[in-house]
C-alpha positions in Angstrom: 0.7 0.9 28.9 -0.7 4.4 29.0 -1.8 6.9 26.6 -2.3 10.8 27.7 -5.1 11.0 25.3 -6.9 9.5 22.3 -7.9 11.1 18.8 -11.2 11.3 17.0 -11.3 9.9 13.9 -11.3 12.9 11.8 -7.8 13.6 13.5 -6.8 10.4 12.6 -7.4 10.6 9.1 -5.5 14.0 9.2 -2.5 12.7 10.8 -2.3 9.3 8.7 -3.1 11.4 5.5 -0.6 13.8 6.2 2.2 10.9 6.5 0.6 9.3 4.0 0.9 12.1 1.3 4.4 13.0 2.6 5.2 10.0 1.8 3.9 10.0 -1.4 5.1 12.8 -2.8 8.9 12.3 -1.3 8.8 9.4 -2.7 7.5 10.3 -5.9 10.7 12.5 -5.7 12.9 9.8 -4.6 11.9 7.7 -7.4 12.1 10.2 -9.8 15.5 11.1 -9.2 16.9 7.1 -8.4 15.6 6.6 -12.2 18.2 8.5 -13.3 21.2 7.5 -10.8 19.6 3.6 -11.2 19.8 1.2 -13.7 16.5 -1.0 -15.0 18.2 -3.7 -13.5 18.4 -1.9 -10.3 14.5 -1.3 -10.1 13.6 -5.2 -11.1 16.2 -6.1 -7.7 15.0 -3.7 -6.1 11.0 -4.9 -6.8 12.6 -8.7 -5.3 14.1 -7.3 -2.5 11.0 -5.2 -0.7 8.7 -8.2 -1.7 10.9 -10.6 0.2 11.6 -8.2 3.2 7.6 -8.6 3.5 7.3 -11.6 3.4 9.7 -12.1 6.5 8.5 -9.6 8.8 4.5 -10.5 8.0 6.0 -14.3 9.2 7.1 -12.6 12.3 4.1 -10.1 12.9 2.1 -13.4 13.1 -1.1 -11.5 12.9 -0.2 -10.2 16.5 -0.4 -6.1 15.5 -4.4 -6.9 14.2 -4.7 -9.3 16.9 -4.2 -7.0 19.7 -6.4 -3.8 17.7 -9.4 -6.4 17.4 -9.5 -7.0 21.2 -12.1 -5.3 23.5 -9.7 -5.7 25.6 -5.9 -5.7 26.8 -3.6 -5.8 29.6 0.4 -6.1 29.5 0.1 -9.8 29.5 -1.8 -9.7 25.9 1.0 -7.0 25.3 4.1 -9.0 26.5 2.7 -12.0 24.9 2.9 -10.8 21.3 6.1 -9.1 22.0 7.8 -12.0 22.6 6.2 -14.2 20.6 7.2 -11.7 17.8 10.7 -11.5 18.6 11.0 -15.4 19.1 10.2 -15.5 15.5 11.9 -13.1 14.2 15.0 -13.9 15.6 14.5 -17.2 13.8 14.1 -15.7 11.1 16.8 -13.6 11.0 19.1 -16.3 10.7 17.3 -18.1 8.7 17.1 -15.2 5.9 21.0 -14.7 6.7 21.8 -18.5 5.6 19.3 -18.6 2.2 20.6 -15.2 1.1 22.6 -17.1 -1.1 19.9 -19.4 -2.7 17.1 -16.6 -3.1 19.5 -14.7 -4.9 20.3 -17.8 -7.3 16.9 -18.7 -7.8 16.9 -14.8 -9.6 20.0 -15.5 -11.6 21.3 -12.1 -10.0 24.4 -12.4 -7.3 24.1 -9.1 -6.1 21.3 -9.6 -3.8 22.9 -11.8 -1.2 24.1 -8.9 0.8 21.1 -6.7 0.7 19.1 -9.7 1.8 21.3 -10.1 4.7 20.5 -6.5 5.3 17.2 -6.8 5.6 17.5 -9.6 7.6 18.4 -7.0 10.4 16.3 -5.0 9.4 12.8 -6.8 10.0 14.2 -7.8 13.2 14.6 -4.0 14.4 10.9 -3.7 12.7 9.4 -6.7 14.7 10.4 -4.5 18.0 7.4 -1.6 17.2 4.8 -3.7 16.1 3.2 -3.8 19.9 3.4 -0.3 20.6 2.4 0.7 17.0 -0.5 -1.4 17.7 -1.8 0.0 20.9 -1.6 3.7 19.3 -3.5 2.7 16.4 -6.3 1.2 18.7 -5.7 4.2 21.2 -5.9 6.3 17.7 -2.8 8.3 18.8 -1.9 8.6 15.0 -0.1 11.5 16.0 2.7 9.9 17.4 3.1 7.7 14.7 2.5 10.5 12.4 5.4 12.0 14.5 8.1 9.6 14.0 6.9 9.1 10.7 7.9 12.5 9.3 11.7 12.3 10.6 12.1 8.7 9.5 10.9 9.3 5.8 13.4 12.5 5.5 16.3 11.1 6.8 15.7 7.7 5.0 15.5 10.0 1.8 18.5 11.8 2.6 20.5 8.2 3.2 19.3 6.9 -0.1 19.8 9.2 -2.6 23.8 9.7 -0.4 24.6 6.3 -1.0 23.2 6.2 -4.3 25.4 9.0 -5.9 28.2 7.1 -4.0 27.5 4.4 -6.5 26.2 1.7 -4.0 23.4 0.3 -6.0 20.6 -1.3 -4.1 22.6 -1.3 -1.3 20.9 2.1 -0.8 17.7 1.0 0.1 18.9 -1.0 2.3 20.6 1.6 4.2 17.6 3.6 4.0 15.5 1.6 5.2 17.6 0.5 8.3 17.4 4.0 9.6 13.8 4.3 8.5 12.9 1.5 11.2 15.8 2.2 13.3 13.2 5.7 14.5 9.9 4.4 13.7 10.6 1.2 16.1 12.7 1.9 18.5 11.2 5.4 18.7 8.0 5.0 19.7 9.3 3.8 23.1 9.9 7.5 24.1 6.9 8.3 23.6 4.8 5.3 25.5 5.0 3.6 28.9 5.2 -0.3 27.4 8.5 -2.2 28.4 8.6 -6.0 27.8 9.1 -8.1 30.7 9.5 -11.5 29.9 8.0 -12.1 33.7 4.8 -11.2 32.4 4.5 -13.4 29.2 1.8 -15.3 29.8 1.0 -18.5 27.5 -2.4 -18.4 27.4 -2.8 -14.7 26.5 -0.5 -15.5 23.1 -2.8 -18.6 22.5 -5.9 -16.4 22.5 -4.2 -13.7 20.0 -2.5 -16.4 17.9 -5.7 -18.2 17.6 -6.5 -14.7 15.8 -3.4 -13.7 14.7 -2.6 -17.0 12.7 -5.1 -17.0 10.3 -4.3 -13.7 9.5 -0.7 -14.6 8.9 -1.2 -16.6 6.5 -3.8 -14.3 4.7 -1.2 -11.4 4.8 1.5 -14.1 3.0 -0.9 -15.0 0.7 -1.8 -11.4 0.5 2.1 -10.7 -0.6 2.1 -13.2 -2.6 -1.4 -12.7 -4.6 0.2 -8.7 -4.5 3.5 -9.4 -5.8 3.4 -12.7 -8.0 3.7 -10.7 -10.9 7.4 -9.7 -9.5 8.3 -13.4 -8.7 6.9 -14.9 -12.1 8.6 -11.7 -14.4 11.6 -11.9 -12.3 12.3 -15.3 -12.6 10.8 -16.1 -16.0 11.8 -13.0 -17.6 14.6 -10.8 -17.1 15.0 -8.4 -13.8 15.1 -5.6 -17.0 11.9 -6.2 -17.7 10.8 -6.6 -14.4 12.9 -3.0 -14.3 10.6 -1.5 -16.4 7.0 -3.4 -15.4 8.0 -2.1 -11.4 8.7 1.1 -12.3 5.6 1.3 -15.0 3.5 -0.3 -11.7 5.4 2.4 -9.0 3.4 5.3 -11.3 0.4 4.0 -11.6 -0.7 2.4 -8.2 1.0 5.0 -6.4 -1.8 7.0 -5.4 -4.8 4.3 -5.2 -1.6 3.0 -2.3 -1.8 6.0 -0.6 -5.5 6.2 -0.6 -5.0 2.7 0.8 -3.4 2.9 3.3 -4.3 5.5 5.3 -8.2 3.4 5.5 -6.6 0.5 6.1 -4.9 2.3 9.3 -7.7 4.2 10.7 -10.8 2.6 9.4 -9.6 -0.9 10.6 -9.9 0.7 14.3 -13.2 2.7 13.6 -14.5 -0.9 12.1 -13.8 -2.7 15.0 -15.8 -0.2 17.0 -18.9 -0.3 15.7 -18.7 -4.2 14.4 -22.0 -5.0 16.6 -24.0 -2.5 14.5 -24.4 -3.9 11.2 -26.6 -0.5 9.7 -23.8 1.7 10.6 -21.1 -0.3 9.5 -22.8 -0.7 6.2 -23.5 3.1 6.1 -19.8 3.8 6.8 -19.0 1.4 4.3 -20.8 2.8 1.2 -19.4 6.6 2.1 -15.8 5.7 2.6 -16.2 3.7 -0.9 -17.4 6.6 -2.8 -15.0 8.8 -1.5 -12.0 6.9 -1.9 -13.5 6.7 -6.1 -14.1 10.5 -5.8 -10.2 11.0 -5.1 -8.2 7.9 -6.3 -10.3 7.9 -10.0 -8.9 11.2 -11.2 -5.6 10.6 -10.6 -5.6 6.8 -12.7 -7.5 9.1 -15.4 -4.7 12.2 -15.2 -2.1 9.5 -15.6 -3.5 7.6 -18.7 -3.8 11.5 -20.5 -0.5 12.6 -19.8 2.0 10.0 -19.0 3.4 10.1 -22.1 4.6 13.8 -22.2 5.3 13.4 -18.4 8.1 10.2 -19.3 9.5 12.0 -22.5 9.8 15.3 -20.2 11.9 14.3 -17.2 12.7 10.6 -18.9 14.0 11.1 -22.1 14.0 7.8 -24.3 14.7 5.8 -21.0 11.3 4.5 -20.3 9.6 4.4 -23.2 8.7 0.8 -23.3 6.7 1.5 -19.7 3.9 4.0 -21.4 2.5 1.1 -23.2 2.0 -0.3 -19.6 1.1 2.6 -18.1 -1.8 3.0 -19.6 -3.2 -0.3 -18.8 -2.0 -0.8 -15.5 -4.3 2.8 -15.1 -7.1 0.1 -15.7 -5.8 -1.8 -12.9 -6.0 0.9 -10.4 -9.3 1.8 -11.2 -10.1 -1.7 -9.6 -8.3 -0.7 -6.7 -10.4 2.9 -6.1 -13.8 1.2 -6.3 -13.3 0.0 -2.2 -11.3 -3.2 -3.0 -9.2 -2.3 0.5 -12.2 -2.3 2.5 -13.1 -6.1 2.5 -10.2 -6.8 4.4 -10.5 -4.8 7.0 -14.1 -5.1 7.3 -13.5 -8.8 8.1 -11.3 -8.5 10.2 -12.9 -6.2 12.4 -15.9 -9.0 12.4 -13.3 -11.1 13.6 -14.0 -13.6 10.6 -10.0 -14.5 10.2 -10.7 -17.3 8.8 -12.7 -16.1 6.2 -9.9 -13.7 5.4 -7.4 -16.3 5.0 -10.0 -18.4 2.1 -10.3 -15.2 0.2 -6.8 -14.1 0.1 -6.0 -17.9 -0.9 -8.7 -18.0 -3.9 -6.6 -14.4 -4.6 -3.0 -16.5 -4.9 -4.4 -19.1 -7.2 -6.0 -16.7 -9.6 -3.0 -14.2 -9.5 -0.3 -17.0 -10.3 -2.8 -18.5 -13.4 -3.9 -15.0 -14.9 -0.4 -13.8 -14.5 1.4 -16.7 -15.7 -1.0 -17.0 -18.5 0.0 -13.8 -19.0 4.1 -14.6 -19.4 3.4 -16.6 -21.7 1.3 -15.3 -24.2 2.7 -11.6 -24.6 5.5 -11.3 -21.8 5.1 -8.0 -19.3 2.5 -6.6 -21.1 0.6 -9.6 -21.2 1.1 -9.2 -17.3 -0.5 -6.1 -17.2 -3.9 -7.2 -19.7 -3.5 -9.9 -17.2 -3.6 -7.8 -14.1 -6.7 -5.9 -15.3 -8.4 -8.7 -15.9 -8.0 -10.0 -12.4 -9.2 -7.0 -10.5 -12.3 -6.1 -12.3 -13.3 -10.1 -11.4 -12.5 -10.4 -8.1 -13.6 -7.1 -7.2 -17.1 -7.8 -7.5 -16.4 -11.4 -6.3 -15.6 -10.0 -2.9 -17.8 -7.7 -2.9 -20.3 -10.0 -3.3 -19.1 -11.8 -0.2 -19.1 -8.9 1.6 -22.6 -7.7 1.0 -23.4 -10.8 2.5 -21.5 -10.3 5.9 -22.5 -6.5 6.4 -26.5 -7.2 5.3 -25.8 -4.9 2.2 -27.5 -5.3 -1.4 -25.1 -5.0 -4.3 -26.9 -2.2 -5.9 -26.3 -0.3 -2.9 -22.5 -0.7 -3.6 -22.9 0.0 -7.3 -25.0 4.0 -6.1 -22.1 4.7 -4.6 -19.5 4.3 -7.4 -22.0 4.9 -10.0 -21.5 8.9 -10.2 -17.8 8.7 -9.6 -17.5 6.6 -12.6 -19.2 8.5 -14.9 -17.9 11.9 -13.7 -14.2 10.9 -14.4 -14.9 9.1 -18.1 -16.0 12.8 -18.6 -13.2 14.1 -16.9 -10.5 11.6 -19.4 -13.0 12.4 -22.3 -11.9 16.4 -21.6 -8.7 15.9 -21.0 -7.7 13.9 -24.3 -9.7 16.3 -26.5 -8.2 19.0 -25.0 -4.6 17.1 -25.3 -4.8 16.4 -28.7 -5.7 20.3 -29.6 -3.1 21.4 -27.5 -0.8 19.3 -29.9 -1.5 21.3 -32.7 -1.2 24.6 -31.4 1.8 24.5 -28.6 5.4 22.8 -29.3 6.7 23.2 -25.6 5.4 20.1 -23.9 6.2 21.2 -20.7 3.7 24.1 -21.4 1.1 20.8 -22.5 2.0 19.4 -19.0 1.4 22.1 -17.0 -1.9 23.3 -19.2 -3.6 20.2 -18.6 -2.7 19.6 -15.0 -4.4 22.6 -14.1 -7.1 22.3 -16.5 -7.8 18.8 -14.9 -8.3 20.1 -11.5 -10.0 22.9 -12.2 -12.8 21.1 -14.3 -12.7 18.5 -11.8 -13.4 20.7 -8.9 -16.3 22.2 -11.6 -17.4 19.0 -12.7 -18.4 18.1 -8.6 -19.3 21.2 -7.8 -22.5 20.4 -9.7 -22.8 16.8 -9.3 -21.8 16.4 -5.6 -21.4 19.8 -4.1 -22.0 18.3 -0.8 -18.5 16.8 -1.0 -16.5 19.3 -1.6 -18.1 21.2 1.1 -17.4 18.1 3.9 -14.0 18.0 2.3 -13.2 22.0 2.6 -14.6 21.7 6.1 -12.1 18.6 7.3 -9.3 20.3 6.1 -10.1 23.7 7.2 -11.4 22.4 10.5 -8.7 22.9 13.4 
């Protein structure tokens, strides 16, 4: 397969970031307007549905998509082996999913989710098809042709969604949706790449040598979903999908931008990783600074929300999701966890190659989630979960970390400088911002006007509050986006 020509890294950033935040904020959007066509029901089904779909397709990734990025080196028979070792799977799969519609949606007390699991039944299997060619332009870092396809699939799946959604189809929505979404981002990417599967070339040994990778890290991305997403199962099963309604849609606000943040380094620093793996001083370097600047961007937005998200739900909400503010607010606490680098010890072990390792951790994370969570259940229901929740990520944040200072040569109070001055400069920033709230109260009755008056006043004294703490970052940052 051939590429025209690679990407640097800050390019890559750009063109993942851009999807990234596209997504974000149609989605944001799309959200915002399903909460009022959608039922709580709808969200808590809707919560089941994605986790299982995830849970299919990372069973028929088998690892191969970080199998074939980790390699030094490929050819099409490392290509056409994961291809068809994929789609053997999948297919498999597919049926599989088609006959236990019935049961999963039993197990959940809820009916209407045979037919949307039967959707995405075909839909993982059209998903499977892109995974090698999606692969070899993340390792090629041609970002831009994922970034590409990206863009048209999010707006017409937004289109499709919200269509079928004021036809009254329900969840059926996302499921047509999402059909489309992967129908372009899948089969797409063929158009633009020279990679055609021929069976002729599958060669055994090539998929024994990625699966011997590839495996490991199957299971770690299960338990990953699972360790993600037991709170969904547990609520949804020993709860009500209402609740679970209101704890997804409560967890949709608050993770949403920590996610973002997420995922674009997971994408492009997974790659750059893997690069300079055989330095450990630079990857340690490149550690610390991409860790304090995910805190520098992800922390303010966790500390907006906890400030505001009452006025924000009463505004465009009404009375409809008042029991999630209570949440809210704690599941900000959560997110924190997420913004202090806990993405990165994935993918720095991976790019070591240490699978395996990978695969213990993310096991450990299962066991813990289910307990705390389940503990949770039962002594105060979803909020229990979300005490629960916190509770979890500020452990086994420094728990990994710990590990991973061990694998990269790197001392623990080197981690702890680099989220040291983000901390403090956002409890200043929430410190601010609820002063200035509760005056506001007194002396305004629009709380639009509140809204809008501390949103603005939130950036700007952010922007201030850096300026003289860390004006070094806001210069790099000016310069990356400026920079053409």
């Amino acid at each position: 397969m051939k590429i025209r020509r690679k990407i640097g890294v800050s390019a890559a950033v750009k063109y993942s970031g851009g999807v990234e935040i596209y997504r974000l904020s149609t989605g944001f959007l799309l959200n915002f307007l399903l909460a009022y066509l959608f039922t709580k029901e709808d969200f808590g089904l809707i919560a089941i549905l994605l986790v299982i779909g995830e849970i299919f397709f990372s069973i028929s990734n088998m690892g191969m998509g970080e199998a074939l990025i980790q390699r030094s080196y490929l050819n099409r028979r490392y290509l056409n082996a994961a291809f068809w070792g994929n789609f053997v799977i999948a297919f498999v799969g597919f049926f599989i999913l088609i006959f236990c519609a019935p049961y999963i949606a039993s197990f959940f007390n809820s009916e209407r989710m045979v037919w949307p699991l039967r959707g995405y039944a075909c839909i993982f299997l059209i998903r499977i098809l892109g995974i090698v060619p999606n692969a070899w332009c993340e390792k090629n870092f041609r970002f831009d042709i994922i970034a590409k396809l990206s863009f048209i699939a999010i707006t017409l799946r937004i289109v499709i969604v919200l269509l079928c959604a004021w036809k009254g189809l329900g969840i059926n929505s996302i499921v047509f949706g999402d059909l489309i979404y992967h129908i372009i981002i899948s089969l797409g990417i063929y158009l633009f790449v020279t990679f055609r599967p021929r069976l002729k070339y599958f060669n055994f040994q090539s998929f024994t040598e990625l699966f011997q990778f590839g495996n490991k890290l199957l299971i770690a991305n299960l338990f990953a979903i699972t360790s993600q997403k037991a709170d969904v199962f547990i609520i949804g099963k020993f709860v009500s999908t209402i609740k679970l309604g209101v704890y997804s849609f409560a967890y949709m606000l608050t993770i949403t931008i920590p996610s973002l943040v997420n995922n674009i380094v997971q994408k492009v620093f997974f790659p750059r990783f893997s690069l300079i793996k055989d330095d450990k001083k630079i990857l340690c370097q490149e550690y610390l600074k991409i860790t304090e600047f995910i805190a520098y961007v992800s922390l303010p937005v966790s500390v907006g929300i906890w400030c505001v998200v009452d006025i924000f739900l009463t505004i465009f909400y009404g009375n409809k999701w008042d029991e999630a503010v209570y949440l809210i607010k704690i599941l900000c606490f959560y997110s924190i966890t997420n913004s202090l680098g806990g993405v990165l010890w994935g993918q720095v072990l991976k790019a070591l190659g240490m699978s395996s390792l990978v695969l213990k951790m993310t096991f450990l994370q299962v066991i813990a989630l289910i307990l705390t969570v389940s503990i949770g259940v039962v002594c105060n229901g979803i909020v229990g979960v979300a005490y629960a929740m916190v509770g979890y990520g500020i452990i086994f944040r420094f728990v990994y970390q710990a590990i991973v200072n061990k694998k990269i040569s790197m001392r623990m109070i080197e981690y702890l400088r680099s989220i040291y001055t983000p901390i403090w400069v956002n409890i200043v920033l929430g410190s601010i911002l609820y002063i200035q709230k509760n005056v506001l109260w007194n002396f305004i009755d629009n709380q639009f006007m509140i809204l809008l008056i501390l949103v603005i006043l939130g950036i700007c004294q952010y922007i201030m509050i850096l300026f003289l703490v860390n004006r070094g970052l806001l210069i790099q940052v000016s310069k990356f986006i400026f920079k053409r």
